[in-house]
C-alpha positions in Angstrom: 147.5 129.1 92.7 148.6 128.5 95.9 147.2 128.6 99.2 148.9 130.3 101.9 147.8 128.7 105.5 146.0 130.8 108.3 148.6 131.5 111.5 145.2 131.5 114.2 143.3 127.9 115.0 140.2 129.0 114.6 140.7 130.8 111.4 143.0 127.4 110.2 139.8 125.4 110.9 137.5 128.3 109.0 139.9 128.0 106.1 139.8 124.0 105.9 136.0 124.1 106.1 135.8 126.2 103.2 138.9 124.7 101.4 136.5 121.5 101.8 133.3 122.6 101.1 134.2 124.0 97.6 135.9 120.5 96.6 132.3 118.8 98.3 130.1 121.9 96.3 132.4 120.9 93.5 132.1 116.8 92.9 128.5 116.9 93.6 128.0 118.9 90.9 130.2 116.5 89.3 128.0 113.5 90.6 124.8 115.3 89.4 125.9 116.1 86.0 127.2 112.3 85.3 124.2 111.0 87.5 121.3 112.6 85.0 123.7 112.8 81.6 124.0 109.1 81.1 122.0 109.1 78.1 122.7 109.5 74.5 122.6 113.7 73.7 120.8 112.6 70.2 118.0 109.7 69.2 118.0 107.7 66.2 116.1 111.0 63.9 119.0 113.4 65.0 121.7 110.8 63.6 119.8 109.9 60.4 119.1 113.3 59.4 122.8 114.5 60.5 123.9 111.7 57.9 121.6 113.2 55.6 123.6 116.5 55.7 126.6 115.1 55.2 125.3 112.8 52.0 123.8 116.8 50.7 127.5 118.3 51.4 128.8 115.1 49.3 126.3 116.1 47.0 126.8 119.6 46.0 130.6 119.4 46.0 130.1 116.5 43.1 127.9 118.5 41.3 130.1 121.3 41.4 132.9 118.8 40.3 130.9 117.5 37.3 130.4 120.9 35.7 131.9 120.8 32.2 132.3 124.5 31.6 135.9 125.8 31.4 137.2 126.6 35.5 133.4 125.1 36.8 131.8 128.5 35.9 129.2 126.8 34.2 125.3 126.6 36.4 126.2 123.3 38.2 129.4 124.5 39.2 128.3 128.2 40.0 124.8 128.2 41.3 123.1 124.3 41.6 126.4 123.0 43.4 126.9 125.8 45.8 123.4 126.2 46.7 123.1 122.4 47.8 126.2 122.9 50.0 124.5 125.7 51.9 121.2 123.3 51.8 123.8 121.2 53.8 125.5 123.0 56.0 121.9 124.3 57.0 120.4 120.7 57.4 123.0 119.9 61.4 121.2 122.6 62.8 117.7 120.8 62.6 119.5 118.0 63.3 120.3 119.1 66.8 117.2 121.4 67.6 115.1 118.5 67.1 114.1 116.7 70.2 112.7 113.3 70.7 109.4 112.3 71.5 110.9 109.7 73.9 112.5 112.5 75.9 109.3 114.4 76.7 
């Protein structure tokens, strides 16, 4: 985008000042954001229990792998494995819904 300068001093000066106020409107935002986002966006019990999905998604695609019928259409491969990978890709959302106790 470019900005096309104001022929008229007084409306030059109105320009700048609003040229400069949205850049000062727009890195104190930026300073407040950094200022009160310093911490860590999870506690310990979000990262544990994010692990946990990913140890249930490790999980059910074993099982599925360890089914001894013919293709995997066997129950391990078409109903016990499967439904443990949904049990894992449901478990992240908890994961980040949960707050701390520290934060309240």
């Amino acid at each position: 985008m470019r900005l096309t300068c104001p022929k008229n001093n007084k409306t030059f000066i109105f320009f700048l000042y609003l040229q400069l106020s949205k850049s000062a409107i727009f890195f104190n935002f930026l300073y407040f954001f950094m200022k009160t986002n310093n911490a860590m966006p999870f506690g310990k019990t979000n990262y544990r229990i994010l692990f946990l999905a990913i140890a249930t998604l490790l999980l059910g695609f074993i099982i599925m792998s360890l089914d001894t019928e013919k293709h995997g259409f066997g129950f391990m491969g078409l109903t016990l494995g499967p439904v443990i990978v949904m049990v894992g890709f449901l478990i992240p959302f908890f994961a980040i819904l949960k707050k701390d106790k520290k934060a309240e």
